[in-house]
N, C-alpha and C positions, 0 to 999 in steps of 0.2 A: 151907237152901233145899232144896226138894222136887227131883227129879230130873225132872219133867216140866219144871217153870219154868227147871229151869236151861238144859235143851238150848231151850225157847224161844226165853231170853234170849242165848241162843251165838246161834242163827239170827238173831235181829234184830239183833243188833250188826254180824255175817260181814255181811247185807245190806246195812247203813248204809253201811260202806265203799267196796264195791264197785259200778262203773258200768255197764249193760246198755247194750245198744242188740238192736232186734228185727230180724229174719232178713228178714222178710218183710212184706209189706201186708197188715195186719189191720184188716178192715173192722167195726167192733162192728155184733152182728146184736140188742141190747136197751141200755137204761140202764146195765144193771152193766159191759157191752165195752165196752173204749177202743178207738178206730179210732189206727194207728201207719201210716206210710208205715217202707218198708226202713229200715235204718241210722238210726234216729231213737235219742235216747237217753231211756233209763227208768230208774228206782230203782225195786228191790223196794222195796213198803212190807211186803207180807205173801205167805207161801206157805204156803198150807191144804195141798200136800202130793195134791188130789188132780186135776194136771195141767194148773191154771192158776197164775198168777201176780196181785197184784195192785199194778198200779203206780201210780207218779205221771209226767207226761210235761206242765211244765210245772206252770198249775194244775188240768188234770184227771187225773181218777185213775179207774181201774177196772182190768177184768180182761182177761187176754190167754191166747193158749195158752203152757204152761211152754216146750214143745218149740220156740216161736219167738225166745226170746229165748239171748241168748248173751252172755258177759262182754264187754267193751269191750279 
């Protein structure tokens, strides 16, 4: 297995795991931002790595700021 796929595949496993909840009230300003009230709980689905997050909360899913979320 190639070394790019692997550290992938490490990050989306550590995510599966592990439970967020977000910091703050994030109001989505387009289609792709999820709107999150405080303390609401999230699963990373994906992290591109360049300052957002993209989650599920429920069954909607989109993006949020990285810096608003935090482990549970």
């Amino acid at each position: 297995m190639n070394h790019l796929l692997s550290n992938y595949l490490k990050k989306v496993q550590f995510n599966l795991l592990l439970r967020y909840i977000i910091s703050f009230v994030v109001s989505g300003q387009n289609n792709e931002e999820l709107s999150a009230n405080a303390n609401e709980r999230l699963k990373v689905v994906e992290n591109p790595g360049d300052g957002w997050l993209r989650v599920r909360k429920g069954d909607q899913e989109g993006y949020v700021p990285e810096s608003y979320v935090k482990l549970e």
